[in-house]
C-alpha positions as CSV (number, residue, x, y, z in Angstrom):
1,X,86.0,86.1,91.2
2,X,88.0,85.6,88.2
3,X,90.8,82.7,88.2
4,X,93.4,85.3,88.1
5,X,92.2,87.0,91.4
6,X,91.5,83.7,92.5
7,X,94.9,82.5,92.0
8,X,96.4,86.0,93.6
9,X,94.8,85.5,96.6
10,X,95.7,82.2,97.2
11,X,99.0,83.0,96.6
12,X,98.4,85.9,99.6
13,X,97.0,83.2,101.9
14,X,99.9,80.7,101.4
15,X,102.4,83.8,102.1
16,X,100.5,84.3,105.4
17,X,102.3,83.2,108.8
18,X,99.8,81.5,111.7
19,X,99.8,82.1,114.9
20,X,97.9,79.8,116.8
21,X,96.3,81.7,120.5
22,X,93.3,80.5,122.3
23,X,92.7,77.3,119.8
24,X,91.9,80.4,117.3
25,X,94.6,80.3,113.7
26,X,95.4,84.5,113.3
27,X,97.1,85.3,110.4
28,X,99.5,87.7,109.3
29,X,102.6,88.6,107.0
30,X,105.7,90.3,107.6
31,X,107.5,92.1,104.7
32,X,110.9,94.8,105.1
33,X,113.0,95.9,107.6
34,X,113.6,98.8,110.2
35,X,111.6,100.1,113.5
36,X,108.3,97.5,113.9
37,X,105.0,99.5,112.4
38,X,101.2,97.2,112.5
39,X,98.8,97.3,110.2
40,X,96.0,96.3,111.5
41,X,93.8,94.4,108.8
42,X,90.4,94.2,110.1
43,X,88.1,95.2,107.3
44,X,89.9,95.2,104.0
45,X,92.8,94.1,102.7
46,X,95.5,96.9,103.1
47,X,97.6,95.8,100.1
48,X,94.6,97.4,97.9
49,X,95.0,100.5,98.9
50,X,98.1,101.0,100.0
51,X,101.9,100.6,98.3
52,X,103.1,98.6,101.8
53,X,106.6,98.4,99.6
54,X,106.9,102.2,100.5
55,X,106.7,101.2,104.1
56,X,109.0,98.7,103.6
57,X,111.4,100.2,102.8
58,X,111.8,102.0,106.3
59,X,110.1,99.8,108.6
60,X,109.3,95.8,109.7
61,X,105.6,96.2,108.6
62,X,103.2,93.8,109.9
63,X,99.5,93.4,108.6
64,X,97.9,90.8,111.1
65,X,94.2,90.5,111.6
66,X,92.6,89.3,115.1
67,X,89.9,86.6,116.0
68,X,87.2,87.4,113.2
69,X,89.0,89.8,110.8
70,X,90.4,89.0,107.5
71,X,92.2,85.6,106.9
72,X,91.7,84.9,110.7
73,X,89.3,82.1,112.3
74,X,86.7,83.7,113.8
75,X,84.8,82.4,117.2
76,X,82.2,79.8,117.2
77,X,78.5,80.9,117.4
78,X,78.2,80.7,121.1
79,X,81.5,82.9,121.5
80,X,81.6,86.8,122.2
81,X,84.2,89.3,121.0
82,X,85.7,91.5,123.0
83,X,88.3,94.9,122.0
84,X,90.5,93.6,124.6
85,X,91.0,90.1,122.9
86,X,91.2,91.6,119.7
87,X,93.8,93.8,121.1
88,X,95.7,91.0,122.8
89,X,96.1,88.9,119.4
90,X,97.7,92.2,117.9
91,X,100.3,92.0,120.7
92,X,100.4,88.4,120.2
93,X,101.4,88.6,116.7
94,X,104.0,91.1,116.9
95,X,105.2,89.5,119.2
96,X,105.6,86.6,116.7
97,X,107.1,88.8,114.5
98,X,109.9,89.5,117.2
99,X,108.6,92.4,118.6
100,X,107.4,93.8,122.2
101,X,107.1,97.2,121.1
102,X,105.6,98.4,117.7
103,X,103.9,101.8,116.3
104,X,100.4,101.4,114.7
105,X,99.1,102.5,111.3
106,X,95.2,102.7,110.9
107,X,92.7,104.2,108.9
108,X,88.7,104.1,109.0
109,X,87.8,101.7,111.4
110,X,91.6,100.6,112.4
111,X,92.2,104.5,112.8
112,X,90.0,103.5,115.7
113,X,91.8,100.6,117.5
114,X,95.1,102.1,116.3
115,X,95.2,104.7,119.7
116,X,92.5,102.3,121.7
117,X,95.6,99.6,121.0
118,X,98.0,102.1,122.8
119,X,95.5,103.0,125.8
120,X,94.7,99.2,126.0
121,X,98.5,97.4,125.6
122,X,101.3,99.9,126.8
123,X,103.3,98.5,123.9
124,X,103.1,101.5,121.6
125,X,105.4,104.1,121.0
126,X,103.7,106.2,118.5
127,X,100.3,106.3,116.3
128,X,98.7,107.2,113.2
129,X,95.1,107.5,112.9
130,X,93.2,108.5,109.6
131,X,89.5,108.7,108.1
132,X,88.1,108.1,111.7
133,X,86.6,110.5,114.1
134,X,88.7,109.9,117.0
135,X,87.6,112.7,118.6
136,X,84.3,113.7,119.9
137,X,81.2,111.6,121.7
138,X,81.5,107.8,120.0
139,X,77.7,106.6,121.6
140,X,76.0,107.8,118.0
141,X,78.7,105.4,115.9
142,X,77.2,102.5,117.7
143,X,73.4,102.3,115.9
144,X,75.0,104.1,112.9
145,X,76.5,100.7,112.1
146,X,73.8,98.5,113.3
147,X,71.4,100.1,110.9
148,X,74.3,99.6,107.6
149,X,74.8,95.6,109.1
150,X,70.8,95.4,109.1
151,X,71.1,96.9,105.8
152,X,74.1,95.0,104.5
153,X,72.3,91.8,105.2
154,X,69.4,92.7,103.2
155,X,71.3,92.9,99.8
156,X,72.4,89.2,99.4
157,X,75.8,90.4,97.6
158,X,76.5,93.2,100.1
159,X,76.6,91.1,102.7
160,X,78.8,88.1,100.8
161,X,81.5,91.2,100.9
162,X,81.2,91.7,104.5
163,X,81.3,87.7,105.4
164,X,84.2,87.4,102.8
165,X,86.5,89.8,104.7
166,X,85.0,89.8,108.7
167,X,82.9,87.8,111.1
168,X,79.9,90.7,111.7
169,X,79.3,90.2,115.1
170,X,82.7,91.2,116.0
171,X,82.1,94.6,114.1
172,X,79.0,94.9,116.2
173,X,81.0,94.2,119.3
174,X,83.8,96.5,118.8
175,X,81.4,99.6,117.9
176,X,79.0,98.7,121.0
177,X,82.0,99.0,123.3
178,X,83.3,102.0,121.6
179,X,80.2,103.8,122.1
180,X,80.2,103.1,125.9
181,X,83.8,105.4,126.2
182,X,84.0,108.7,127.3
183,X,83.9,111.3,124.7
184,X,87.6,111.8,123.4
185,X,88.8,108.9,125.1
186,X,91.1,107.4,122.3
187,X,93.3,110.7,122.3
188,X,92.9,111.7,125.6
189,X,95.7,110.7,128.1
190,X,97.6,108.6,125.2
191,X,100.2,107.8,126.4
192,X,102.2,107.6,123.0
193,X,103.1,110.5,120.1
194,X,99.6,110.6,117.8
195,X,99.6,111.9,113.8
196,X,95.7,112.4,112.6
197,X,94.5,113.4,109.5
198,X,91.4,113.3,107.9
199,X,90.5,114.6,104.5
200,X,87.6,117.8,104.3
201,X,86.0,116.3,101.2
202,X,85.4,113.1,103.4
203,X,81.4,112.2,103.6
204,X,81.6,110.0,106.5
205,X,83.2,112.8,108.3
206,X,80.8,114.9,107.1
207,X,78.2,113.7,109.1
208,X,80.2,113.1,112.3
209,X,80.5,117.3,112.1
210,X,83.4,117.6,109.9
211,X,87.0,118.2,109.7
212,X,86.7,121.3,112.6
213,X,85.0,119.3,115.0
214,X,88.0,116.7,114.9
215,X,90.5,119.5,115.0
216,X,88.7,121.0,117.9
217,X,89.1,117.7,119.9
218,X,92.8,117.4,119.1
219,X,93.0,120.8,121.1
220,X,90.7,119.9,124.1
């Protein structure tokens, strides 16, 4: 890392408000003004792809990471994860922020706990879910991912990425529970307003069956 990325992301960790739950510090920032929208930041860092100022602008956006994401502590070796924990910090930390009720922005895997945080929570009044297939059977995802971790951990800097921005095992955990749901779970019965979107050039989506399969699962 150079000094001047070094210094930069200092500079985004001091910024960062702590929430203490469970003995377990979770991190986030708040940033703007309007209706309450969460950004989940599980896996990367959303202010590198994404102009949050733009959001700003309209909403109260909050990017907080649960137990074992991002800037938060993650669980001892002896610890599980579970979605419903990780779900319950989210609500935790808008609560923080000041609010019971919030809508949820995710894309990749947090286009995946975006609508599971709405079945899971009952505080969401409206959801937007990119780059993930949503819809369909989830059990394939499951060793799909176990086979890029087992990879990952092979390649010495691949896998100082993935311990520099998540705890692994929590990963693990949150795709073997996903692939134990019913097939179209996260959009069936949600009891909130959903926008997807998904782009055709899109290889991950590719070899999940594409962008008609997801549309076909919207309609069922």
């Amino acid at each position: 890392m150079t000094s001047t990325a070094w210094v930069a992301a200092v500079l985004c960790f001091l910024s960062m408000a702590t929430l203490i739950r469970d003995g377990l510090d979770l991190r986030y920032e708040v940033t703007g003004a309007g209706p309450a929208l969460l950004l989940p930041a599980l896996n990367f860092r959303w202010g590198d792809y994404l102009d949050i100022g733009l959001l700003a602008g309209r909403f109260t956006v909050v990017t907080g990471s649960p137990r074992g994401f991002g800037a938060s502590e993650r669980l001892t070796a002896d610890a599980g994860y579970r979605v419903a924990d990780l779900a319950s910090d989210l609500v935790a930390v808008m609560e923080a922020a000041g609010f019971e009720r919030f809508s949820v922005f995710g894309y990749s895997f947090t286009g995946a706990i975006a609508p599971w945080l709405a079945h899971l929570t009952g505080r969401v009044d409206a959801v937007v879910s990119g780059g993930f297939p949503i819809a369909g059977d989830y059990s394939p995802l499951y060793p799909e991912i176990q086979a890029q971790s087992a990879a990952a951990e092979k390649d010495p800097a691949a896998w100082a990425v993935v311990n520099s921005r998540f705890d692994n095992r929590a990963a693990l955990s949150f795709y073997s529970e996903l692939s134990e749901l019913p097939p179209d779970f996260l959009i069936a019965d949600l009891p909130c307003p959903l926008f997807a979107f998904w782009g055709e050039e899109d290889e991950e989506l590719a070899k999940e069956g594409g962008v008609q399969q997801l549309a076909d699962g919207l309609d069922r």
